[in-house]
N, C-alpha and C positions, 0 to 999 in steps of 0.2 A: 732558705732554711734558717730555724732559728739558730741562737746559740745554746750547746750543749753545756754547757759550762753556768749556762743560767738560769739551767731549769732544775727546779728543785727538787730534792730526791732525799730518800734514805737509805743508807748502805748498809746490807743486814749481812755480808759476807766476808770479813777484812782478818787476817789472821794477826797476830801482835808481830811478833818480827819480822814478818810477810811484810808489812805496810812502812817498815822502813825506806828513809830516804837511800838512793846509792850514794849520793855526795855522802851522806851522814856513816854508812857502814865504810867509806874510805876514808874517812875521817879518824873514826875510832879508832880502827883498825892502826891505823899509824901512829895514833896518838900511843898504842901497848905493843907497838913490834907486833903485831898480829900480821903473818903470811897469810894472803888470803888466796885460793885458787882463781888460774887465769880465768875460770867462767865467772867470776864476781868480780872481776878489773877489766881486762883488755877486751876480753870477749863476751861483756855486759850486753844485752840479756843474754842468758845462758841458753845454748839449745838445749830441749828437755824432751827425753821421753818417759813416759810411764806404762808403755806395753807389756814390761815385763819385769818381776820384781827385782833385776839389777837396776833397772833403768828408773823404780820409784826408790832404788836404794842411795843413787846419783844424787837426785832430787833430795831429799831426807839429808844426805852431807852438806848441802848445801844451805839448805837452812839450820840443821846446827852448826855451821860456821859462825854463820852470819848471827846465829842467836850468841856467839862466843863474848863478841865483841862489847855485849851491855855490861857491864862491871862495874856500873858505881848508881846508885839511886839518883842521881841527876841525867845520867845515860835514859833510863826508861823514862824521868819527867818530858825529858825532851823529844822521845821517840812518840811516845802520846801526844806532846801539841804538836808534833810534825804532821804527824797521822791526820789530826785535826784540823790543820791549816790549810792542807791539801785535800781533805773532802771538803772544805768550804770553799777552796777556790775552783773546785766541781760542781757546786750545788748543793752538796750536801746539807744536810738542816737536820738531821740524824745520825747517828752512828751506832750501831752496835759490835765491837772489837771482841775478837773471842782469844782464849789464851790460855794455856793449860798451865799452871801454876807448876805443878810436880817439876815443869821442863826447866824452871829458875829457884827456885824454894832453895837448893844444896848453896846458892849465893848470897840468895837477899834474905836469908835469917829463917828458912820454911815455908809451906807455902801460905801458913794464913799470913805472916808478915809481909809476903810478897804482893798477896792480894790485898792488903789494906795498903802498901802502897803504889799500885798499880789504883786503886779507885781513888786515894790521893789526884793522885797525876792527871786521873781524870776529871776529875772539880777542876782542877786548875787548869788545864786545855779549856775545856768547859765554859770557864768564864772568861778566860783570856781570847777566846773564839765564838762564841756566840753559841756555838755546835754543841745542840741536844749527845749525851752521851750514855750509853752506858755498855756493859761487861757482859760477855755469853764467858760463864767457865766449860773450858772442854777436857773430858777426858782422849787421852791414847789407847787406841785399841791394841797396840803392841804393848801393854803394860798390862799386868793385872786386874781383870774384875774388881778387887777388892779395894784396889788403889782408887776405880773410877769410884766406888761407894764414899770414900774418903771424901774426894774431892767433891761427890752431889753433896752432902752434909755440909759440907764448907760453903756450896754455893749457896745453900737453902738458908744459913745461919747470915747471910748477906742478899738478901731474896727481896728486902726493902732498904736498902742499904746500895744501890747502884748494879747489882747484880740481876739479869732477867731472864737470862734463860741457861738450860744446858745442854752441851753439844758431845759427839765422837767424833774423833777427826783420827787422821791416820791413813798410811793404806790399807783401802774398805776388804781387800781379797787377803786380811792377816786376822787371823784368830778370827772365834766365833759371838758374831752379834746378839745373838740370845743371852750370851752370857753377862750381858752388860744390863739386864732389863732388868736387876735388881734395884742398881745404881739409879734408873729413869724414872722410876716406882719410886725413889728418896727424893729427887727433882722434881716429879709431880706433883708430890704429895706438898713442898714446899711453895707451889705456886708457880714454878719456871716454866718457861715456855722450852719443849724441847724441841731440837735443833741438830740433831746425827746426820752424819756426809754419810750420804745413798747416791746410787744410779748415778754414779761417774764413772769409777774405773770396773764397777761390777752394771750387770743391767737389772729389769724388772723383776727376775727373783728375790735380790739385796731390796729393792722396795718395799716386797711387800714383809721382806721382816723388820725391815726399821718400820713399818706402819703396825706391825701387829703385835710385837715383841716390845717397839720402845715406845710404842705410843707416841711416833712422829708426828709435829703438831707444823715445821720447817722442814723441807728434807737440803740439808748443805749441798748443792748442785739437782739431784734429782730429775736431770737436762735428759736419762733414755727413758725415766717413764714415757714417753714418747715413743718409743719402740713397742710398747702393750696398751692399744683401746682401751681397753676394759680396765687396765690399770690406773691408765692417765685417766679417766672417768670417774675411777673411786678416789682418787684425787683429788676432781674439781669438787665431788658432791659433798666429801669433807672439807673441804677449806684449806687444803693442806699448802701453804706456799711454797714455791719452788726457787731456792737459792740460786741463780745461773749464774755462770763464770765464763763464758766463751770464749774472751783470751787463754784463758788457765786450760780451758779443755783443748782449744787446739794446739796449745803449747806443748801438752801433755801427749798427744796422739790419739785422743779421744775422738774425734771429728780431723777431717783431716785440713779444711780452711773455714773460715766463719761462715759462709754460705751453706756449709755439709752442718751448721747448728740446729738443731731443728726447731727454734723460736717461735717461727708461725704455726709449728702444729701445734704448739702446745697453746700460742694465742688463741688458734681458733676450734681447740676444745674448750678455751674455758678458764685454762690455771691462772692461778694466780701466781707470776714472775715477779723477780727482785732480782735487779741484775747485781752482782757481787763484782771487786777487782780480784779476790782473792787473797793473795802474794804480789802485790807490784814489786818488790824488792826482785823475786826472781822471774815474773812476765812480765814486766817491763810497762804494766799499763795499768793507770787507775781510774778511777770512778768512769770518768765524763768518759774515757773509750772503751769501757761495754758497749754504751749508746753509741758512740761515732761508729765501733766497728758492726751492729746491728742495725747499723741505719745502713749503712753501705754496702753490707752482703742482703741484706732483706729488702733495701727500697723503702723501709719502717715512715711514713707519713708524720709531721710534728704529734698529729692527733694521736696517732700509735705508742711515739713515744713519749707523751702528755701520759696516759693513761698506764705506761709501767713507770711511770717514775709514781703514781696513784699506789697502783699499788705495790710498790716498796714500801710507801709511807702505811698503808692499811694491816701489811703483813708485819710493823715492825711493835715494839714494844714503846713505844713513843707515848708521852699524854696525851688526852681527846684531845688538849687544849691545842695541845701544838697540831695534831695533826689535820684539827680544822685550818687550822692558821696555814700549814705548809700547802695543805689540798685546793685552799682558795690562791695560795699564788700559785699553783701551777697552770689551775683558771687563766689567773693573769698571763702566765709569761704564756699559753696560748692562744690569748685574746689578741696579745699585743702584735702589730703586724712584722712577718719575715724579713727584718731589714737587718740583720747580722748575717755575715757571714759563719758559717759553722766548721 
């Protein structure tokens, strides 16, 4: 088997304080007296459910813990090249990092101040790494419509400026998703690729209103279109790429081990996959173990996973230049013969 770690990819699915190092959140944390709960210390990774809205309410304290801890504009340079150093020592040759400003704004001066130095941080990862970068702004669907409108203008007003697409994030079974399709209509119209988390904790109904409502061009996980033929089929015929997370979902209780993922039906409908880490900061896994852990519940063949590491690079927001350039080494790293261990 080749190695995992050196075949090239793009990662279209990383949350910003999700991708936090744990060394780095215990770091901080101690550097400001910040108590942090025993599931982010002793009992790192956290067991996680999301069956039921206590259990995504668990989940949701624990990342604003852990979002607590940024408190100085050198805290986020550094959580950016961290982020960026370890999708390169995966493979990575892309990034797109999504991050909802509103969630930091009340610290780092607002959220356009926060977003101009969040895309600082990212030049500078950028070139301090080699790693293609750029910015998915997302809105909370626990927060206001109008808030998400806020924030698409803001993203569209940086739409050439490191900024590519925009997302909802949240959990998908809180408030109603039509109501955000004003906000997607502002991101469209600015060029952005949108990108709303569907078909994780809801199934094929939430689909097809992020398809029809937001004009889903990414759907963030979208792992049960799988569960609707017809669904997943007007899927492949639109192009619609499919964000997977499979750590994240079986962490969550979505599936109940990586084999219960359903990967191969959606390979062999058709979709187009991008495997995501998510949150390594709270499932414990990044880039390269999507692929380790779909290689090992699926049996997934180099050649199999040659062609989604393709197309992540196809689904991302990448230049042609680059992604000629990344699609021919992955040629390579499949040409090259199995003499790593993986």
């Amino acid at each position: 088997m080749r190695d995992l770690h050196e075949l090239p990819k793009a990662h279209l699915h990383l949350h910003f304080t999700g991708s936090m190092r744990h060394s780095t959140l215990l770091e901080l944390a101690d550097r400001d007296g910040i108590v942090l709960p025993d599931q982010l210390v002793a009992d790192w990774p956290p067991v996680l459910s999301a069956a039921d809205e206590k259990g995504w309410f668990r989940f949701q304290r624990l990342y604003d813990v852990a979002r607590s801890v940024l408190r100085t504009e050198n805290d986020v340079r550094r959580l950016v090249r961290e982020a960026a150093e370890d999708d390169v020592r995966d493979g990575g040759r892309w990034l797109e990092i999504q991050v909802d400003p509103s969630g930091y704004g009340a610290r780092f001066g607002g959220i356009t101040a926060f977003t101009d130095l969040v895309l600082d941080a990212v030049r500078e990862a950028s070139a301090a790494t080699g790693l293609g970068i750029a910015l998915v702004i997302a809105a909370n669907r626990t927060r206001h419509p109008l808030d998400a409108r806020t924030l698409a203008r803001l993203a569209g007003q940086y739409a050439d400026r490191g900024v590519v697409g925009f997302g909802l994030s949240n959990d998908e079974r809180r408030g109603s998703t039509t109501d955000f399709a004003g906000a997607f209509r502002i991101a469209e119209d600015a060029g952005l690729t949108l990108v709303p988390h569907g078909g994780e904790l809801r199934g094929p109904e939430h689909i097809r209103v992020c398809l029809e409502s937001l004009h889903a061009q990414r759907l963030g996980h979208g792992v049960r279109s799988a569960e609707d033929p017809a669904l997943l089929d007007r899927i492949v015929q639109a192009g619609v790429a499919l964000e997977v997370c499979p750590v994240s979902n079986v962490a969550l209780g979505v599936y109940s081990d990586p084999t219960s993922v359903p990967l191969p039906e959606l390979l062999a409908a058709g979709a187009t996959v991008a495997l995501g880490a998510d949150d390594p900061l709270l499932f414990g896994s990044r880039l390269a173990g999507q692929y380790a852990s779909m290689r090992a519940a699926h049996e997934l063949t180099d050649a199999q996973l040659a062609e989604l590491a393709r197309m992540s690079v196809r689904a991302s927001r990448a230049p042609e230049t680059l992604k000629r350039e990344v699609l021919a080494d992955i040629d390579a790293w499949l040409a090259a013969p199995p003499d790593h261990e993986a």
